[in-house]
C-alpha positions as CSV (number, residue, x, y, z in Angstrom):
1,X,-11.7,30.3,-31.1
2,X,-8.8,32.9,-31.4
3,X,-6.1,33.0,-28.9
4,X,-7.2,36.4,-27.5
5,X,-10.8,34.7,-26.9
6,X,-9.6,32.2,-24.9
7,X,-7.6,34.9,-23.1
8,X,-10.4,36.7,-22.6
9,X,-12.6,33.8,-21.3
10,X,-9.9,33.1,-18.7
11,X,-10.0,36.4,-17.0
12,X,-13.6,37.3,-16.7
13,X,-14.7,33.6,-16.1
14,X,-14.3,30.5,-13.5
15,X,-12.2,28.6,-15.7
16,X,-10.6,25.0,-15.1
17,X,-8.2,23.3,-17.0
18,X,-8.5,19.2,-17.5
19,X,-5.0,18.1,-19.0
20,X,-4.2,14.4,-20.0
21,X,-1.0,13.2,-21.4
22,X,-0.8,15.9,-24.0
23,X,1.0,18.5,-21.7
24,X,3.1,16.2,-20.5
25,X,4.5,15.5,-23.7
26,X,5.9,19.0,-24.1
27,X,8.2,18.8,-20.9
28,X,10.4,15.2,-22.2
29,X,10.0,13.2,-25.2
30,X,10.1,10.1,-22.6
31,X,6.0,11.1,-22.3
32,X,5.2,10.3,-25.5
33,X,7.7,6.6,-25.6
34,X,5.7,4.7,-22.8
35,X,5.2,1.6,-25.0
36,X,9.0,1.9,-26.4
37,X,10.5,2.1,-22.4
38,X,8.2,-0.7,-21.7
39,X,11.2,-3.5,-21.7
40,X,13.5,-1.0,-20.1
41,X,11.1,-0.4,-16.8
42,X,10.7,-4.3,-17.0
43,X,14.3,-4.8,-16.5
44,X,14.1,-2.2,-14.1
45,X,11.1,-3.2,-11.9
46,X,13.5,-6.3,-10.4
47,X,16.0,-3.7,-8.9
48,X,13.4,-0.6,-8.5
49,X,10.0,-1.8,-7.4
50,X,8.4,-3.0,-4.5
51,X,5.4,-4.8,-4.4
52,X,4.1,-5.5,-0.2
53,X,0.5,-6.3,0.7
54,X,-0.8,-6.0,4.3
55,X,-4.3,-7.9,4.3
56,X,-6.3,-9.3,7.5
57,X,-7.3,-12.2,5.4
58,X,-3.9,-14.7,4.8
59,X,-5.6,-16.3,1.4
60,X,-5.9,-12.7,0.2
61,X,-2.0,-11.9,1.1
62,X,-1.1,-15.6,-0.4
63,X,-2.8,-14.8,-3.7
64,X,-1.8,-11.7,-4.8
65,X,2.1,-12.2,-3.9
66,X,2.3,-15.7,-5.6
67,X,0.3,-14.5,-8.3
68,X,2.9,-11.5,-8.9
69,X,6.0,-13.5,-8.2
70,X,5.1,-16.2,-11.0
71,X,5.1,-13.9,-13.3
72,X,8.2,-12.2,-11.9
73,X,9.8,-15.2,-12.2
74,X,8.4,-16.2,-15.6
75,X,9.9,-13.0,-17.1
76,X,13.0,-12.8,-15.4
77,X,15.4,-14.1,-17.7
78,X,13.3,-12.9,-21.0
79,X,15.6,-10.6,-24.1
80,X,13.7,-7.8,-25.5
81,X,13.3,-9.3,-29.0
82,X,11.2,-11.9,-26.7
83,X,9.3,-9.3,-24.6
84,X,7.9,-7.5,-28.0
85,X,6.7,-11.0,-28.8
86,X,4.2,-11.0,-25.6
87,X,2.5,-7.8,-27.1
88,X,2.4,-9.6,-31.1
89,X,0.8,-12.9,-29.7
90,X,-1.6,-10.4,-27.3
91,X,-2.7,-9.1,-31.0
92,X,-3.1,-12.2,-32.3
93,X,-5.7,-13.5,-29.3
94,X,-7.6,-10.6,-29.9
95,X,-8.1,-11.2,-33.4
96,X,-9.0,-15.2,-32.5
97,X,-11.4,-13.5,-30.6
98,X,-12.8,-10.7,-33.0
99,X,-12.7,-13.5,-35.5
100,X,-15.5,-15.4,-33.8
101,X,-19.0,-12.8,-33.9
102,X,-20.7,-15.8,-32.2
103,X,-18.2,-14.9,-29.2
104,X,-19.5,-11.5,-28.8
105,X,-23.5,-12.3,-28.8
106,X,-23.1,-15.3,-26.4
107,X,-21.3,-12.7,-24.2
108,X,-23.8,-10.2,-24.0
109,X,-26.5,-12.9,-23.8
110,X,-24.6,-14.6,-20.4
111,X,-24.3,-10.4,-19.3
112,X,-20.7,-10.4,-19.5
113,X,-20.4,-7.4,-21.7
114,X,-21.2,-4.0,-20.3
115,X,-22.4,-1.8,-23.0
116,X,-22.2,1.9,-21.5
117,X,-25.0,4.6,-22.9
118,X,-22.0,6.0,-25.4
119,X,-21.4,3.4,-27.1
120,X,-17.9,1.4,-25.7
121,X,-17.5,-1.6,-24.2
122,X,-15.2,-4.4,-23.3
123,X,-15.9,-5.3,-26.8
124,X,-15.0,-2.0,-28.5
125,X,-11.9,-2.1,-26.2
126,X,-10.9,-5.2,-27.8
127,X,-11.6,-4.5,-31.5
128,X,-9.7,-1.0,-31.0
129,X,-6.8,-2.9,-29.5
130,X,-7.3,-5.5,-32.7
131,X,-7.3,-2.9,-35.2
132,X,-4.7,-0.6,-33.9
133,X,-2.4,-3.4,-33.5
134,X,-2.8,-4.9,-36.9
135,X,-2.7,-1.9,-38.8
136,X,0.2,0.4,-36.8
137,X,1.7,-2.3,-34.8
138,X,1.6,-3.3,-30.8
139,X,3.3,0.0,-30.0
140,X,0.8,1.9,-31.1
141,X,-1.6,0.6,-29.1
142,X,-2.9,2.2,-25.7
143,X,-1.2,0.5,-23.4
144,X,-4.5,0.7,-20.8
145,X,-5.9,-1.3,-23.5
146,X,-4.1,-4.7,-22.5
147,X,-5.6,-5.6,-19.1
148,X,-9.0,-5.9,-21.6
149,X,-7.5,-9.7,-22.9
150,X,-7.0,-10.3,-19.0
151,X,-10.7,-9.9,-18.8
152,X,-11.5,-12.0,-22.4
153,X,-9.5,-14.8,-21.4
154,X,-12.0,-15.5,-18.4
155,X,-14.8,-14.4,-19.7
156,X,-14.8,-16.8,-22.8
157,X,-13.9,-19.9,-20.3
158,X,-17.0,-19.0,-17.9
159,X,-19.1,-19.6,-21.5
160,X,-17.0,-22.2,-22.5
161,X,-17.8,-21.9,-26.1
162,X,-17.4,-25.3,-28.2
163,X,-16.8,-23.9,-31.5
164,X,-13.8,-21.4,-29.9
165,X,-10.1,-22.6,-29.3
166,X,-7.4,-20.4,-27.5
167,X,-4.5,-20.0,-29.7
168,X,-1.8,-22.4,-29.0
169,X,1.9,-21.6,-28.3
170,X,0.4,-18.0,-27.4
171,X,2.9,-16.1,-24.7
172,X,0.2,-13.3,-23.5
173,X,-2.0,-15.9,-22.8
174,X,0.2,-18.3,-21.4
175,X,1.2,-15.4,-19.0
176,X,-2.2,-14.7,-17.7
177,X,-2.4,-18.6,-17.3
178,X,0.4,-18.9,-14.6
179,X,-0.5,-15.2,-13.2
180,X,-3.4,-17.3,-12.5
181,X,-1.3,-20.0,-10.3
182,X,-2.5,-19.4,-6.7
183,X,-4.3,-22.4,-5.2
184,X,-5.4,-20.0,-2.1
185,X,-9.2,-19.3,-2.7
186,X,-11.4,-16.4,-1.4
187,X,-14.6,-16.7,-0.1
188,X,-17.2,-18.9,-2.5
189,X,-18.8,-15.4,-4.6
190,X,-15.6,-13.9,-5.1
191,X,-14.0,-16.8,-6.4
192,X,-16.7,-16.8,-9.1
193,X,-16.3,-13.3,-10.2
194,X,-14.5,-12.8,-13.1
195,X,-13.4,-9.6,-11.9
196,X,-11.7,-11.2,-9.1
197,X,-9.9,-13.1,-11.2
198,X,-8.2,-10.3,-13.4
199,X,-8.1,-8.5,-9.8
200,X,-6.0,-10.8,-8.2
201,X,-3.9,-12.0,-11.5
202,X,-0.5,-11.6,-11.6
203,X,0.1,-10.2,-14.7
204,X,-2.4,-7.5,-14.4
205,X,-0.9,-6.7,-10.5
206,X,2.2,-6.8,-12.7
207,X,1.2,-4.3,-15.5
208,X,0.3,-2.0,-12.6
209,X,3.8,-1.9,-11.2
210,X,5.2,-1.6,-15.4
211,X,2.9,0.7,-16.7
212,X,3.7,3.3,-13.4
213,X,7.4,2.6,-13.3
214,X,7.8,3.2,-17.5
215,X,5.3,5.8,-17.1
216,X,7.6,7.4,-14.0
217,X,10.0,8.1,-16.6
218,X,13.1,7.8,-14.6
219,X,12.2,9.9,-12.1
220,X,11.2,13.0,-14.5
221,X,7.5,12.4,-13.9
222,X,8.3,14.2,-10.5
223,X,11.3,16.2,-10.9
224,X,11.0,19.2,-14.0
225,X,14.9,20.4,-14.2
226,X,15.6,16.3,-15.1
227,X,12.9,17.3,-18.3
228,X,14.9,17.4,-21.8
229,X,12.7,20.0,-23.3
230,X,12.5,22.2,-19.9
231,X,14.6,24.7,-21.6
232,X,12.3,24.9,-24.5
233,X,9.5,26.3,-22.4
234,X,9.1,30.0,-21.3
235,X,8.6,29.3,-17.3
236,X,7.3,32.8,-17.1
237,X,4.2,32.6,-19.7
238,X,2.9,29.5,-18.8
239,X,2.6,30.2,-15.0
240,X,0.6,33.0,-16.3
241,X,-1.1,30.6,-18.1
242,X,-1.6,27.8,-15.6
243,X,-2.5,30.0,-12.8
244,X,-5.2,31.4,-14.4
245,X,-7.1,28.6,-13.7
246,X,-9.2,28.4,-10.3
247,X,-8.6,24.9,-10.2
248,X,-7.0,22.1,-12.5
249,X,-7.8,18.4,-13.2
250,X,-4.9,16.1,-14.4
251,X,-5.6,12.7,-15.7
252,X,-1.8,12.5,-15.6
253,X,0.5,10.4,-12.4
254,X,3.4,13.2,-12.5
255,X,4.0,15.9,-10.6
256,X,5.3,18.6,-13.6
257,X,2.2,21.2,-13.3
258,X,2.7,21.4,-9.3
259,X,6.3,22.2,-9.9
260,X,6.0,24.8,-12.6
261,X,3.1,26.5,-10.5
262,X,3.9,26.0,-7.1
263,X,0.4,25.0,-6.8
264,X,-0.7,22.3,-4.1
265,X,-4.1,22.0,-4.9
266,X,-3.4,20.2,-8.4
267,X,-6.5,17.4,-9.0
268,X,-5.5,14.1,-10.0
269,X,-8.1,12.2,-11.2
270,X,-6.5,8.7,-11.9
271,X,-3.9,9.1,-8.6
272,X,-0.2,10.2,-8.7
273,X,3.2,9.4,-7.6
274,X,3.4,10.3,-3.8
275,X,7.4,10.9,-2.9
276,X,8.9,9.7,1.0
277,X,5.7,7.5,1.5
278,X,4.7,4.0,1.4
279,X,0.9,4.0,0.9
280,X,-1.7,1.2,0.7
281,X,-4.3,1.0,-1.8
282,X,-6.9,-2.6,-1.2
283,X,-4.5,-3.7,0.9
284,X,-1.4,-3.3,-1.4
285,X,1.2,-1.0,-1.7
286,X,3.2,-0.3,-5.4
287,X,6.5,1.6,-4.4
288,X,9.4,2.6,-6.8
289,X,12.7,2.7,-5.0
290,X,15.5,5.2,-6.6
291,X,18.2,6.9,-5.3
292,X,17.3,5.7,-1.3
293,X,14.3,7.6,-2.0
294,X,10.5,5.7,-2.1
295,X,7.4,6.7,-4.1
296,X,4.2,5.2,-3.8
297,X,2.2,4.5,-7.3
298,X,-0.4,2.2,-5.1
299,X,-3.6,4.9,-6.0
300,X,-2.4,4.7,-9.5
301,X,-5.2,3.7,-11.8
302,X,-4.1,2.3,-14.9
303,X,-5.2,-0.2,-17.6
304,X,-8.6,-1.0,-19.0
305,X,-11.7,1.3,-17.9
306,X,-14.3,-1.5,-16.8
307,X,-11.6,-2.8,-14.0
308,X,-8.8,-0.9,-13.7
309,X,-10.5,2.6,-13.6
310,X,-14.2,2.1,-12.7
311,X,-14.5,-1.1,-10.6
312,X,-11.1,-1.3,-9.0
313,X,-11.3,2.3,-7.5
314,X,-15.1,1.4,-6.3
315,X,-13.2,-1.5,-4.4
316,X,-10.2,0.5,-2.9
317,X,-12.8,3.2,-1.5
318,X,-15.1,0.8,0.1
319,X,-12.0,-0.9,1.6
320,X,-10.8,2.3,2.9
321,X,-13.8,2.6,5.3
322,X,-13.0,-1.4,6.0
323,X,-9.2,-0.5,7.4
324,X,-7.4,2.8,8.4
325,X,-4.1,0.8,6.8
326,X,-5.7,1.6,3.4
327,X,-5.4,4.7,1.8
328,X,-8.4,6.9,1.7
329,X,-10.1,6.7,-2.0
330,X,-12.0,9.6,-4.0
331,X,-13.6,8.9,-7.3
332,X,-12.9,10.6,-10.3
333,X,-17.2,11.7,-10.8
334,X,-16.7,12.9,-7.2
335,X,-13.9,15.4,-7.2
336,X,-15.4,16.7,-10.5
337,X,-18.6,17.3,-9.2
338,X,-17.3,18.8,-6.1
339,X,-14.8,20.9,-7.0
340,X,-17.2,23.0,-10.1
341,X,-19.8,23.6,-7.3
342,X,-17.6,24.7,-4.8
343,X,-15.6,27.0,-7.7
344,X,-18.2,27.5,-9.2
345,X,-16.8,26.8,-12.7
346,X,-18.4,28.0,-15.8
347,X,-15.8,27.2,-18.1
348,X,-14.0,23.8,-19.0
349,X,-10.7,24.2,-20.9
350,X,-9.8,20.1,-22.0
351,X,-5.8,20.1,-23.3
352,X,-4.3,16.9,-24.5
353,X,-6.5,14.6,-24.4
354,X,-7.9,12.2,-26.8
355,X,-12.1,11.9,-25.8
356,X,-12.0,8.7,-27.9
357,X,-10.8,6.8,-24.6
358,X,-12.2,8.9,-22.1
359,X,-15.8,10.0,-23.0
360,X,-17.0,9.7,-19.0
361,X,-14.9,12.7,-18.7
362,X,-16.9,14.7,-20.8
363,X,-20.5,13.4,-18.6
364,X,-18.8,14.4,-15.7
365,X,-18.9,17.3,-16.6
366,X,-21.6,17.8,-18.0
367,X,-23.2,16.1,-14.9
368,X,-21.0,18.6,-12.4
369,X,-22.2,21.5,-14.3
370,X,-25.7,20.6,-14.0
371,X,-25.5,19.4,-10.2
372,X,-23.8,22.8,-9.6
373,X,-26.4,24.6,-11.8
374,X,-24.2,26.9,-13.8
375,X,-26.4,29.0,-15.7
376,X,-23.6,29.5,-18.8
377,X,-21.3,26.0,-18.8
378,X,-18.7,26.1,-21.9
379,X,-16.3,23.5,-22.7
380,X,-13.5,24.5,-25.0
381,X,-12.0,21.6,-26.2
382,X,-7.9,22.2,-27.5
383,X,-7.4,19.6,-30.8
384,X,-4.6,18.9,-32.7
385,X,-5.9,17.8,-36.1
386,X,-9.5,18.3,-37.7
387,X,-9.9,14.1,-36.9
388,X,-9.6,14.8,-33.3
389,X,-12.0,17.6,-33.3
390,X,-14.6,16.0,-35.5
391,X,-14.7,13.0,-32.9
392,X,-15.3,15.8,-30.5
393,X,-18.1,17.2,-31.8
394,X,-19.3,13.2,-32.2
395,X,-18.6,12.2,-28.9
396,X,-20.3,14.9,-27.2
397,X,-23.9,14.5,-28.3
398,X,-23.5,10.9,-28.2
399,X,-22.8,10.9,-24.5
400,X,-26.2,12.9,-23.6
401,X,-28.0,9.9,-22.5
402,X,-29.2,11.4,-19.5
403,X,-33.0,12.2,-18.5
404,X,-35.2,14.5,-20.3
405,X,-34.2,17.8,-18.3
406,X,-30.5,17.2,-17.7
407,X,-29.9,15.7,-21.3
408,X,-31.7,19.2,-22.5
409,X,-29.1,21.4,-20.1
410,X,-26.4,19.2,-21.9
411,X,-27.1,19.7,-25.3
412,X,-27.2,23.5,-24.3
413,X,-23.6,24.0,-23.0
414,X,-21.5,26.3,-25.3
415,X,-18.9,24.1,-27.0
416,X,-16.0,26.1,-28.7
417,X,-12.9,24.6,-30.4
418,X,-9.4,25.9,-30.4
419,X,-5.8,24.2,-32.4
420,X,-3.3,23.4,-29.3
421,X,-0.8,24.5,-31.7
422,X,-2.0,27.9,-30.9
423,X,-1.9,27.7,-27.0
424,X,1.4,26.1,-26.8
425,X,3.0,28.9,-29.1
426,X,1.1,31.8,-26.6
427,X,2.0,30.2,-23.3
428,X,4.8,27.7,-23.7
429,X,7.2,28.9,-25.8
């Protein structure tokens, strides 16, 4: 697709624009150095962070705060050069793990494995974060991708293989064992979830906190003029660009398109930093403290897929009809689906980001185009090498796993390709 097509398509159709990190990156280099600030938001999350819970239930309160504050305490004193070794010896469990086939049939056998209609899985998850890490290194690996070993290191204990050992002398994994320290118990069937247990461990209630505090970017995720490439970008042409959008979906925390636009009706998908508020999310509040001013990360959702961003969100909504103290919840299919009926949207415009690690994007879509029965759907999808776009193209017909006349309607939508070279030199610079 040329430039002038896409400008074309944007005034004589109901466009939206989905945007992940790859916008972000254009306003501060800080975007693109999460795993690299990682140590710096850890020494920062004693002085800047506050973790409350308000919960009916005393065992639940008791749990979650002595969870956290183990591994608070654990990592208190720790150097960087130590801190990067956490990430290494998470590598190395994973490869213990991949190392062992026999692990990964006895898991799907006991149904601990949930293998989605496209293909990924805990598993998948796991080998990505093996194979990333041993060929690029730990920084290179998503950093949602972590929480997944959380989820491992229980699993494998519920099977309680005999030919498997944990890796001795390992830090990742001696961190989930003391986030794990808690004697206070839940009722009976949550105790024996597995999902409880990454739920309520510490040191995935404290990736939460890191992830959104690095992520927050010392405060530039909410405030543009504090940006170091703001002066790079032509204000003027990409409010053009952005406002020619009847609605747009962020996967992103910050607040940068509201404050270039003006716009209040910005979709965020995953949550977002909320300023002057203390909010609470299952019962727990996540609040970053700067300058005497709060910001609540608690409907942040961050880390690995299965948990983090499909089950924990299920969990916070149904708790939200439970208790008016916790924050009202919408799901990501939801808002998709609701907002291209009621815009009618015909036209999807995806910009920065990477469908390898977000292919339920792409069915919602599809799914909210079909529920809102729009008679033309496109997708444009914006790449940035010929890899990305081939996995496109890949991904999309591998997700149609839907029934006979919906999966049709899928395979029908108009999918166009255009280099995000080409929109950022029209509309951002």
């Amino acid at each position: 697709m040329y430039i002038q097509e896409l400008e074309e398509e944007l005034r004589n159709k109901k466009c939206a624009l989905l945007c992940g990190n790859g916008i972000s990156i254009n306003f501060d280099s800080g975007f693109s150095k999460v795993f690299e600030n990682l140590f710096c938001a850890h020494t920062d999350l004693y002085k800047k962070t506050k973790y409350d819970i308000k919960a009916n239930d005393i065992n639940f309160s008791t749990k979650c705060n002595e969870n956290y504050d183990a591994i608070c305490n654990e990592l208190r004193t720790i150097t960087k050069t130590q801190y990067n070794l956490i990430f290494e010896d998470g590598i190395a469990f994973a490869k213990s793990i991949v190392d062992h086939p026999r692990i990964y049939d006895d898991l799907k056998n006991n149904e601990l494995l949930t293998e989605l209609v496209f293909g990924k899985s805990e598993w998948t998850c796991l080998a990505s974060l093996y194979d990333v890490g041993i060929k690029k290194g730990s920084s290179s690996v998503n950093i949602e991708y972590w929480t997944i070993l959380i989820y491992f290191y229980f699993a494998i204990k519920k099977i309680d293989p005999d030919y498997y050992k944990f890796p001795k002398n390992n830090k990742f994994l001696n961190l989930i064992q003391i986030g794990y320290k808690s004697k206070a118990t839940l009722s009976e069937e949550l105790e024996n979830e597995i999902h409880t247990n990454v739920i309520f461990n510490g040191l995935n209630i404290y990736f939460k906190m890191l992830f959104s505090l690095a992520i927050y970017n010392s405060g530039k995720a909410t405030n543009l003029e504090r940006c170091d490439k703001i002066s790079k970008i032509d204000n003027k042409k990409i409010n053009v660009f952005l406002n020619s959008f009847q609605t747009i979906f962020t996967l992103n925390y910050d607040h940068l398109i509201e404050k270039i636009t003006g716009r209040k009706d910005i979709k965020h998908l995953h949550g977002s930093y909320i300023l002057d508020k203390i909010e609470y999310v299952y019962y727990q509040s996540f609040s970053i403290i700067e300058n005497n001013e709060t910001v609540s990360c608690s409907d942040i959702m961050i880390g690995d897929y299965f948990i983090n961003k499909t089950l924990y969100p299920i969990i916070a909504k149904f708790s939200s009809k439970l208790s008016t103290i916790n924050k009202r919840i919408e799901l990501e299919p939801e808002i998709i689906t609701d907002e291209t009926n009621k815009k009618r949207i015909e036209t999807y415009l995806i910009f920065g980001m990477n469908i390898e690690n977000d292919q339920n994007i792409l069915r919602n879509i599809m799914v909210a185009f079909y529920s809102a029965k729009i008679l033309k759907p496109k997708i444009i999808y914006a790449y940035c090498t010929e890899n990305e776009k081939q996995e496109f193209e890949k991904q999309f017909f591998e997700v149609i796993t839907f029934d006979q006349n919906m999966s049709d309607y899928a395979r029908n939508i108009n999918v166009e390709y255009i280099e995000t070279r080409i929109i950022l030199e029209r509309f951002f610079k």
